[in-house]
MARKOLLUM-290225 format. One record per residue (C-alpha): residue in one letter; x, y, z. Coordinates in steps of 0.02 Angstrom, whole numbers, plus 50000, padded with zeros to 5 digits. Example, Ala and Ser with C-alpha at 12.3 -4.5 7.8 and 13.67 -1.06 7.14 Angstrom:
residues 2
+------+-------+-------+-------+
! code !     X !     Y !     Z !
+------+-------+-------+-------+
!    A ! 50615 ! 49775 ! 50390 !
!    S ! 50684 ! 49947 ! 50357 !
+------+-------+-------+-------+
END
This chain:
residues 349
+------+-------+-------+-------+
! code !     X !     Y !     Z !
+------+-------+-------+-------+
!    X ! 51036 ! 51735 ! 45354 !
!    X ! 50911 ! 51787 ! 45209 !
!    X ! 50950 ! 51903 ! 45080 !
!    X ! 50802 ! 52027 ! 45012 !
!    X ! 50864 ! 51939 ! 44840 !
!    X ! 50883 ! 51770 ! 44912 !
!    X ! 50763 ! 51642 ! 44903 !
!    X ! 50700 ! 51506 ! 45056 !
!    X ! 50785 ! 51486 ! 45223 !
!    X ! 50965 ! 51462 ! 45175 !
!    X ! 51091 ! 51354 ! 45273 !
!    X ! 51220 ! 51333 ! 45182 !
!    X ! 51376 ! 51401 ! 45087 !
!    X ! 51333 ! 51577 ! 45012 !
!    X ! 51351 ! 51611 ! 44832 !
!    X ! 51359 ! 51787 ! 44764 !
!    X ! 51319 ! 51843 ! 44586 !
!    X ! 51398 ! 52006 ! 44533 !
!    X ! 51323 ! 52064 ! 44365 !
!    X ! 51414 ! 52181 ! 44237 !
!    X ! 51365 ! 52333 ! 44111 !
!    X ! 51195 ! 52335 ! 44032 !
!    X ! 51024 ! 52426 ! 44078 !
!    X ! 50908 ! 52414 ! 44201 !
!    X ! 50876 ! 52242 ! 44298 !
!    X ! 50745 ! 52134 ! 44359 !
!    X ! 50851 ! 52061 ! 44533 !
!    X ! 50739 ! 51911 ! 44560 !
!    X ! 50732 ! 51858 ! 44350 !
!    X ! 50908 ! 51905 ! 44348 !
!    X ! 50949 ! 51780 ! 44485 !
!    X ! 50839 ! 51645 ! 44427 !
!    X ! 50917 ! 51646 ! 44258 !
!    X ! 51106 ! 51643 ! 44313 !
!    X ! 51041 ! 51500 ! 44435 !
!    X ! 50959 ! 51418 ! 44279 !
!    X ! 51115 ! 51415 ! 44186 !
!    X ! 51266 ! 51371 ! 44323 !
!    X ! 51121 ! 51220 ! 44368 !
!    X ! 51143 ! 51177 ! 44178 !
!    X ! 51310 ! 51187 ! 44158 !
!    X ! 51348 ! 51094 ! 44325 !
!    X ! 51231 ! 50956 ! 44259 !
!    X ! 51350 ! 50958 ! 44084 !
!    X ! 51505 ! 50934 ! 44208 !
!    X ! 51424 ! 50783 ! 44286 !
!    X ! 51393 ! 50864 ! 44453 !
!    X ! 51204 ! 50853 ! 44428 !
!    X ! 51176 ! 50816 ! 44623 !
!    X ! 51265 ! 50996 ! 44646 !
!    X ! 51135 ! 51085 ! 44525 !
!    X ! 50995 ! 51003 ! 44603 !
!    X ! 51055 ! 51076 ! 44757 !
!    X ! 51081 ! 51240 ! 44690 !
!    X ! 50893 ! 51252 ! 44635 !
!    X ! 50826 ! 51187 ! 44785 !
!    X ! 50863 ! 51317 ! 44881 !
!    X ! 50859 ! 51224 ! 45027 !
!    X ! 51066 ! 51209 ! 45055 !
!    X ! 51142 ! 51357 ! 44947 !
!    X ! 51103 ! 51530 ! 45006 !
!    X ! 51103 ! 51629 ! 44821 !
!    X ! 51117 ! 51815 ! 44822 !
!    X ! 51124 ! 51937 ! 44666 !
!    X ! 51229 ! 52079 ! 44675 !
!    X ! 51135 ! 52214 ! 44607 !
!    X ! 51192 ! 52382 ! 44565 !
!    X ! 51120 ! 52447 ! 44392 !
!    X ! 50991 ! 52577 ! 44452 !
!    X ! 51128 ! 52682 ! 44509 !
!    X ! 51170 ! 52704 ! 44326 !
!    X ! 51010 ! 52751 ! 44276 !
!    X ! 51002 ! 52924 ! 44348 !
!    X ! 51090 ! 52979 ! 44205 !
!    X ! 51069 ! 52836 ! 44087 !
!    X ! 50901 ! 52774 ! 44057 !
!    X ! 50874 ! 52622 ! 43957 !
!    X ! 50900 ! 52657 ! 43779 !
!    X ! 50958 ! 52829 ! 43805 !
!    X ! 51136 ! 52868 ! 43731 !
!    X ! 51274 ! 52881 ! 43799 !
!    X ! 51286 ! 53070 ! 43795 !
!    X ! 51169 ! 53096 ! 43915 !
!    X ! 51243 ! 52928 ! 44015 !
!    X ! 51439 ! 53050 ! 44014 !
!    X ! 51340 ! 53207 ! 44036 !
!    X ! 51479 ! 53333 ! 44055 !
!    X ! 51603 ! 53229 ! 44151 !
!    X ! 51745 ! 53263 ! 44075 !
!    X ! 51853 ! 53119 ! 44188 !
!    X ! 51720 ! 53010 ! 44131 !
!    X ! 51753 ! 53068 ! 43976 !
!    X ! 51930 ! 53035 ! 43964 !
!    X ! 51932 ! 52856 ! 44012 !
!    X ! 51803 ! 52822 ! 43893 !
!    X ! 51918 ! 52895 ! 43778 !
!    X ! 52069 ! 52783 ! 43850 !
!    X ! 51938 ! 52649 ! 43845 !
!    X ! 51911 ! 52648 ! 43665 !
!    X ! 52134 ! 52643 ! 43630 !
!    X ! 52147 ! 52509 ! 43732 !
!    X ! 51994 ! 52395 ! 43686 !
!    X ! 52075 ! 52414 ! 43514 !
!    X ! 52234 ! 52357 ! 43545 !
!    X ! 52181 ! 52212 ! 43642 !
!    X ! 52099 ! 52151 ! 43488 !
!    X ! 52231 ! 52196 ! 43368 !
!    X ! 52347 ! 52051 ! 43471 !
!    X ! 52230 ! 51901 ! 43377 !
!    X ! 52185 ! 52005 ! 43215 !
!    X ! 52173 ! 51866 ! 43061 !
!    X ! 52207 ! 51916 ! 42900 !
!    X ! 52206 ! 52083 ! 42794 !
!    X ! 52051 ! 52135 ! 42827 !
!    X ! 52039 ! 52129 ! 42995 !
!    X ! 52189 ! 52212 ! 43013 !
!    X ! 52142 ! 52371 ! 42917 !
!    X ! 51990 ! 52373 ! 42993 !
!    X ! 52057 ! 52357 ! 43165 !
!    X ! 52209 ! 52501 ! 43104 !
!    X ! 52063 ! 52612 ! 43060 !
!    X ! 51986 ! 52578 ! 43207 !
!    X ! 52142 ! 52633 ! 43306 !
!    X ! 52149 ! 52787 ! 43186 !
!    X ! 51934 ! 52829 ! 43243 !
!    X ! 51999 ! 52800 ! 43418 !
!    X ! 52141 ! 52935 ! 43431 !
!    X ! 52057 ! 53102 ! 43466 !
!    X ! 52091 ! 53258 ! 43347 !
!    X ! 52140 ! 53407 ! 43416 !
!    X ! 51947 ! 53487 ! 43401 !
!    X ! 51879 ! 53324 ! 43471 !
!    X ! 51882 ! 53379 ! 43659 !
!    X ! 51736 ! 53357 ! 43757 !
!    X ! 51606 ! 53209 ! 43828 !
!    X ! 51501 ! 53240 ! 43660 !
!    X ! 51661 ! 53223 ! 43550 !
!    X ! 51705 ! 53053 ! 43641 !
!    X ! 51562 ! 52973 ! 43604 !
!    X ! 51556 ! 53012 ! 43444 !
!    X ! 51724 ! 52941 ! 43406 !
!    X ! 51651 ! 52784 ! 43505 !
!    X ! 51503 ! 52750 ! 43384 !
!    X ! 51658 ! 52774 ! 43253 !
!    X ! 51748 ! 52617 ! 43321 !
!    X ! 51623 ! 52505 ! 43380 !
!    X ! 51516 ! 52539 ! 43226 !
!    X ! 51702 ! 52480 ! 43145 !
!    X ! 51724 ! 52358 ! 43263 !
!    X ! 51561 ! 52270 ! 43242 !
!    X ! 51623 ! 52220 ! 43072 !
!    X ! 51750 ! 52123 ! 43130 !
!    X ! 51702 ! 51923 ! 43123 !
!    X ! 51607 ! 51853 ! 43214 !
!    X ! 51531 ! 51988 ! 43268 !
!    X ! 51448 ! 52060 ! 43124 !
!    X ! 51303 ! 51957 ! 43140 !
!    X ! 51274 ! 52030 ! 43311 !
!    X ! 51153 ! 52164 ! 43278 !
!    X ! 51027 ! 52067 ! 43324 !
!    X ! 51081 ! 52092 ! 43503 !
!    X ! 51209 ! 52237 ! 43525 !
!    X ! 51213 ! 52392 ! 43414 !
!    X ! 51336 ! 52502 ! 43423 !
!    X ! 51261 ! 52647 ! 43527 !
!    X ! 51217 ! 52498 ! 43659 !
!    X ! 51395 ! 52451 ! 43643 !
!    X ! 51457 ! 52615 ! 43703 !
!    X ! 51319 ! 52640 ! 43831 !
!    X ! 51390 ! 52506 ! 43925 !
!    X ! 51576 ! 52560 ! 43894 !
!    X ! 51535 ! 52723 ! 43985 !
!    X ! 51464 ! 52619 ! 44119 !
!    X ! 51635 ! 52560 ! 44138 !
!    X ! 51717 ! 52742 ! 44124 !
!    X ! 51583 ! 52800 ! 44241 !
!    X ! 51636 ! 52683 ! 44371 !
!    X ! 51833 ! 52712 ! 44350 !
!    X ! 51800 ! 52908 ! 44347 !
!    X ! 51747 ! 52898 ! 44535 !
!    X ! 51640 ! 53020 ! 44497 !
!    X ! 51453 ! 53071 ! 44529 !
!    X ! 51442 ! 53109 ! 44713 !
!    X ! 51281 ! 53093 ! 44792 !
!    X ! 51191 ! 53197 ! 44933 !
!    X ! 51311 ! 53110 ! 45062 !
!    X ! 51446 ! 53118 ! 44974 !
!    X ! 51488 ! 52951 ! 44909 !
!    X ! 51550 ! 52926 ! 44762 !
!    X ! 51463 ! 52834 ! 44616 !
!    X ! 51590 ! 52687 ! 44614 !
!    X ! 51584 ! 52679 ! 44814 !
!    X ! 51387 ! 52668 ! 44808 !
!    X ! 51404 ! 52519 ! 44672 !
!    X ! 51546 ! 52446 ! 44805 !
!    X ! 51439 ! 52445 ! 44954 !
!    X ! 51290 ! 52356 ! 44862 !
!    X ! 51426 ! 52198 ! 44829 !
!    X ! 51492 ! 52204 ! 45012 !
!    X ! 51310 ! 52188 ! 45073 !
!    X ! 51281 ! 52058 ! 44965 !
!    X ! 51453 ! 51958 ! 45016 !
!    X ! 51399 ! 52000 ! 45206 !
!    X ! 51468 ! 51923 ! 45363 !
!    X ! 51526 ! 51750 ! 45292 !
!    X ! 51633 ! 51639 ! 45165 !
!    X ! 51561 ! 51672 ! 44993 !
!    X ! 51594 ! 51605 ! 44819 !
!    X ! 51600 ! 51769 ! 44725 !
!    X ! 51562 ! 51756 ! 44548 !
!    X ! 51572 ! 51924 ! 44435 !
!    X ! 51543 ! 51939 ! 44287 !
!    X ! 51645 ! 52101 ! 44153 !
!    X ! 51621 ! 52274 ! 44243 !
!    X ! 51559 ! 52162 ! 44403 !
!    X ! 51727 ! 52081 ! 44416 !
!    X ! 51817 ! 52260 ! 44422 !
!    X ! 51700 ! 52297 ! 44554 !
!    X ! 51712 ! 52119 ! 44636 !
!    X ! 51892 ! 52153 ! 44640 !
!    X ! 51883 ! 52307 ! 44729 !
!    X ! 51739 ! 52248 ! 44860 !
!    X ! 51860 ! 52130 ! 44901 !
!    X ! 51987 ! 52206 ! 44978 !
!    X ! 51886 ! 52251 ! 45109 !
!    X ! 51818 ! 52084 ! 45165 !
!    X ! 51879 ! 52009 ! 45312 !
!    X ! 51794 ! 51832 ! 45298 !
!    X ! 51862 ! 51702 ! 45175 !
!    X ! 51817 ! 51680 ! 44990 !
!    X ! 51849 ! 51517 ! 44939 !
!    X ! 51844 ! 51552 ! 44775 !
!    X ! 51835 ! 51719 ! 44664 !
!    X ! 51777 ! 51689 ! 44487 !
!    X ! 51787 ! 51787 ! 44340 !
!    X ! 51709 ! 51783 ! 44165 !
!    X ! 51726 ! 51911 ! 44012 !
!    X ! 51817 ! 52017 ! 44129 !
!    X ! 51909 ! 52174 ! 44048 !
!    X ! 52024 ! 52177 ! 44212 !
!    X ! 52173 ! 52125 ! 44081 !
!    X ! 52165 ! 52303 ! 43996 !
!    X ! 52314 ! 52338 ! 44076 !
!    X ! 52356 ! 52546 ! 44013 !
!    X ! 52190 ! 52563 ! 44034 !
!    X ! 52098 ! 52491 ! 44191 !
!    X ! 52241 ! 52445 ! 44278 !
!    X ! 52323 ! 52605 ! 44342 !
!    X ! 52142 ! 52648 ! 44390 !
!    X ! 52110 ! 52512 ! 44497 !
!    X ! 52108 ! 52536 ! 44663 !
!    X ! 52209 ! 52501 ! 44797 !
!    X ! 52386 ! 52521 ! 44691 !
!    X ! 52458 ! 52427 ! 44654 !
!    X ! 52351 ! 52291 ! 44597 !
!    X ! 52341 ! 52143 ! 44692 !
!    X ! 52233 ! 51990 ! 44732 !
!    X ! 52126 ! 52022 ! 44891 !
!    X ! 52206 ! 51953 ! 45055 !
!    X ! 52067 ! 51820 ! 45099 !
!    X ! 52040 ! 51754 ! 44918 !
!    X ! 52094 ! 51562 ! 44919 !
!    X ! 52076 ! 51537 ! 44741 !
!    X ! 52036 ! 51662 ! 44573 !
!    X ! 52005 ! 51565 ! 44400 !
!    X ! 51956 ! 51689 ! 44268 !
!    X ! 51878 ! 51635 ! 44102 !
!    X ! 51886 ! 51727 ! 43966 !
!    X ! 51813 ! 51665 ! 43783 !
!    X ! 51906 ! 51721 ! 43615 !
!    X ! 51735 ! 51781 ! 43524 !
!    X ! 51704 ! 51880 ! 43672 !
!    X ! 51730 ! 52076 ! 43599 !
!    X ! 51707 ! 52127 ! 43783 !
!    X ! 51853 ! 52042 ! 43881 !
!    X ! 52009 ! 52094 ! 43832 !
!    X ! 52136 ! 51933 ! 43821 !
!    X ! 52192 ! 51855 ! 43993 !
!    X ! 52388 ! 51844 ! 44064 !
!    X ! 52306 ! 51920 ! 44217 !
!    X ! 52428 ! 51808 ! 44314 !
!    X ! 52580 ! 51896 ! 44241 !
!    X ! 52550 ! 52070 ! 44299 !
!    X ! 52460 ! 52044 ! 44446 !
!    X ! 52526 ! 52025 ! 44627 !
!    X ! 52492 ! 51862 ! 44717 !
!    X ! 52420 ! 51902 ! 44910 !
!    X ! 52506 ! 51853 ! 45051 !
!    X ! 52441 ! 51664 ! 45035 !
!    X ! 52534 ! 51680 ! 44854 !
!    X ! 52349 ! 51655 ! 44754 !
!    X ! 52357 ! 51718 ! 44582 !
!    X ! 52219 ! 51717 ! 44465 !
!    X ! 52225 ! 51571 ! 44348 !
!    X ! 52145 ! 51612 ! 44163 !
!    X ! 52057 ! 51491 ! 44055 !
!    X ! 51990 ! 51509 ! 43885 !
!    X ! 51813 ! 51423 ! 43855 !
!    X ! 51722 ! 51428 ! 43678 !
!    X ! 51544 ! 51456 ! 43675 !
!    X ! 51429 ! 51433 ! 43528 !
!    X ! 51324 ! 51570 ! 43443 !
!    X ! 51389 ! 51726 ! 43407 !
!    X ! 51359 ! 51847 ! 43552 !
!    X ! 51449 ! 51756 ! 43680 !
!    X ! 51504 ! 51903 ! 43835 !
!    X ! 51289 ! 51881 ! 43936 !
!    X ! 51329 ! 51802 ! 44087 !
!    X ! 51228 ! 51639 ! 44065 !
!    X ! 51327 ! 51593 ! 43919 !
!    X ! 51480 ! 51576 ! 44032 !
!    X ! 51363 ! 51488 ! 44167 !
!    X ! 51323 ! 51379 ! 44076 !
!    X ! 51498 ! 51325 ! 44019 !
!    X ! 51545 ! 51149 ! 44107 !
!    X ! 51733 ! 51208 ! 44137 !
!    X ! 51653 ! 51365 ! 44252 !
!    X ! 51511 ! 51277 ! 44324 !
!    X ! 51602 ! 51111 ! 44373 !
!    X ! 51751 ! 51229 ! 44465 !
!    X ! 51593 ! 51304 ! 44558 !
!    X ! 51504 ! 51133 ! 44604 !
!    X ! 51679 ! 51072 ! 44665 !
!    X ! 51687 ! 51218 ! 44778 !
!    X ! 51529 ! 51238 ! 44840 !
!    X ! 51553 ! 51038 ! 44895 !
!    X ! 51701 ! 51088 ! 44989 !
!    X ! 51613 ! 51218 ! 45083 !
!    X ! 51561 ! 51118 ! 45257 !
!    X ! 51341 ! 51131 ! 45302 !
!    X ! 51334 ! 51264 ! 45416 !
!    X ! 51186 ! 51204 ! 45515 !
!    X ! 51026 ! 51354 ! 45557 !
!    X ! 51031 ! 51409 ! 45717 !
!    X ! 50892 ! 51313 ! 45803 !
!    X ! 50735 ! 51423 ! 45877 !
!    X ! 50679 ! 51323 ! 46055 !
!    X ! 50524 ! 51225 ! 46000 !
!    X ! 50559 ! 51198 ! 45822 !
!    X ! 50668 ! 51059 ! 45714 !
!    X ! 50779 ! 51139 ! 45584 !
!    X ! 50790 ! 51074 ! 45419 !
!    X ! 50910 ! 50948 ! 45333 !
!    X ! 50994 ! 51021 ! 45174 !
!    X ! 50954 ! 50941 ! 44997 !
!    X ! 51051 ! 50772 ! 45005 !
!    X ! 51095 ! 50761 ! 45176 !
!    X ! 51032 ! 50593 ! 45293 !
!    X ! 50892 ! 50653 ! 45424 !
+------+-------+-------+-------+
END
């Protein structure tokens, strides 16, 4: 079955991207470059046959989750992210939560003096005054702490790529989503509309589901409501750890791995200023199959480290993925009378 983001006449196991916070996106680049980089890093693991496969597109149906124009009714690309809250004030407050928690997360593997006082300050920006009520107030105690935060090593060199109004546009991507919020002519709810565009995507078969920070909160919650198997659920710079934060938000309560999910590995890398620190395992409750998620620190180089091809590309993530998509068993086409279906990359025929 082909996918409107798909490429070819897939036969074969289905693998589904699930992207994270960030502006407007291109669905065909954007799945093209995450292809780009698994196929590199499963060449680094030694499972080169696997990325060859993977590019082919003769054998691995790949489909990318997409879901960021139904941010951009409010937040445009390079607008700010008081127009992005508008006057949402649940929105609003989680942001607000958002920015307590993302602090303290980071406080756990402060080094040295200075970035302790700069990470107590940033705590002390954080903590709204008893004028600072409102969307508008929020944000402005945002800019506060990421502008703070952005000093911290490494990731003062990262202006380059991520300033810090960018920084908190995405964050109230993330409070946006939790708010459950923004109800459309229908009635649906911002967070169900991004919900539904991941369960199309996962469909009406086994999928390797691979999401990537706000996509894995959203991943999580799709999948819930899948009936087929997922062999394996994979997570990378995922702030699903924040757990006074996202965790009493999540939803259903209380937070549990999805019944058909075989297996959940979720990476996480130190320099990522994004993904709070893993021991997902420890609070979360295994299904009834007893999966937890297992977490696994990778270091990448450079200094902005949380895009999504830098954790593609990692060997440790795109080996795990090569080693299940292997497992998955050719599903062959079904065969229209007069014509001879197609062998997948690799196979005899």
């Amino acid at each position: 079955m082909a996918h409107p983001t798909g490429r070819g006449d897939p036969v074969g196991p289905r693998l589904v991207f699930v992207h994270g916070i960030g502006g407007p996106r291109d669905p065909e680049r954007e799945l093209d470059a995450w292809k780009a980089a698994l196929a590199h890093g499963m060449r680094l693991s030694g499972h080169s046959a696997s990325a060859d496969r993977l590019l082919s597109d003769t054998s691995v149906e790949c489909v990318f989750a997409s879901y960021a124009d139904l941010f951009t009714g409010r937040q445009k690309q390079g607008a700010e992210a008081p127009a992005a809250l508008g006057d949402d004030e649940e929105a609003a407050s989680v942001l607000s939560d958002l920015l307590i928690g993302w602090v303290e997360a980071l406080s756990y593997e402060a080094e040295g003096p200075r970035e302790q006082r700069l990470l107590e300050h940033a705590r002390a920006e954080a903590e709204p005054g008893p004028q600072q009520q409102g969307s508008l107030q929020v944000v402005r105690r945002a800019l506060n702490v990421a502008t703070t935060l952005l000093a911290l090593r490494p990731w003062g060199r990262t202006a380059q790529w991520i300033t810090p109004k960018v920084m908190v546009g995405h964050l109230s991507q993330v409070a946006r989503y939790l708010a459950r919020g923004e109800h459309d002519a229908s009635g649906r709810t911002l967070d169900r509309r991004v919900r539904d565009r991941v369960l199309a995507a996962v469909s009406d078969g086994p999928s390797v589901v691979v999401a990537h920070s706000l996509g894995t909160v959203v991943a999580l919650e799709a999948l819930h409501e899948v009936t087929t198997r997922t062999p394996l659920f994979v997570t990378l710079g995922s702030p699903l750890p924040m757990r006074t934060v996202i965790w009493p938000r999540l939803a259903p309560q209380p937070p549990a791995v999805p019944a058909r999910v075989e297996k959940w590995l979720n990476f996480w890398d130190r320099d990522d200023i994004l993904a709070v620190r893993p021991h997902l395992e420890r609070d979360m409750r295994p299904n009834g199959s007893g999966v937890l998620p297992v977490g696994l620190r990778i270091d990448s180089d450079g200094t902005w480290v949380h895009s999504a091809e830098k954790y593609l590309a990692q060997p440790a993530v795109a080996g795990r993925v090569a080693e299940e998509l292997a497992r998955t068993p050719y599903v062959a086409p079904e065969v229209v009378p007069g014509s001879t279906p197609s062998a997948p990359a690799g196979s005899a025929g």
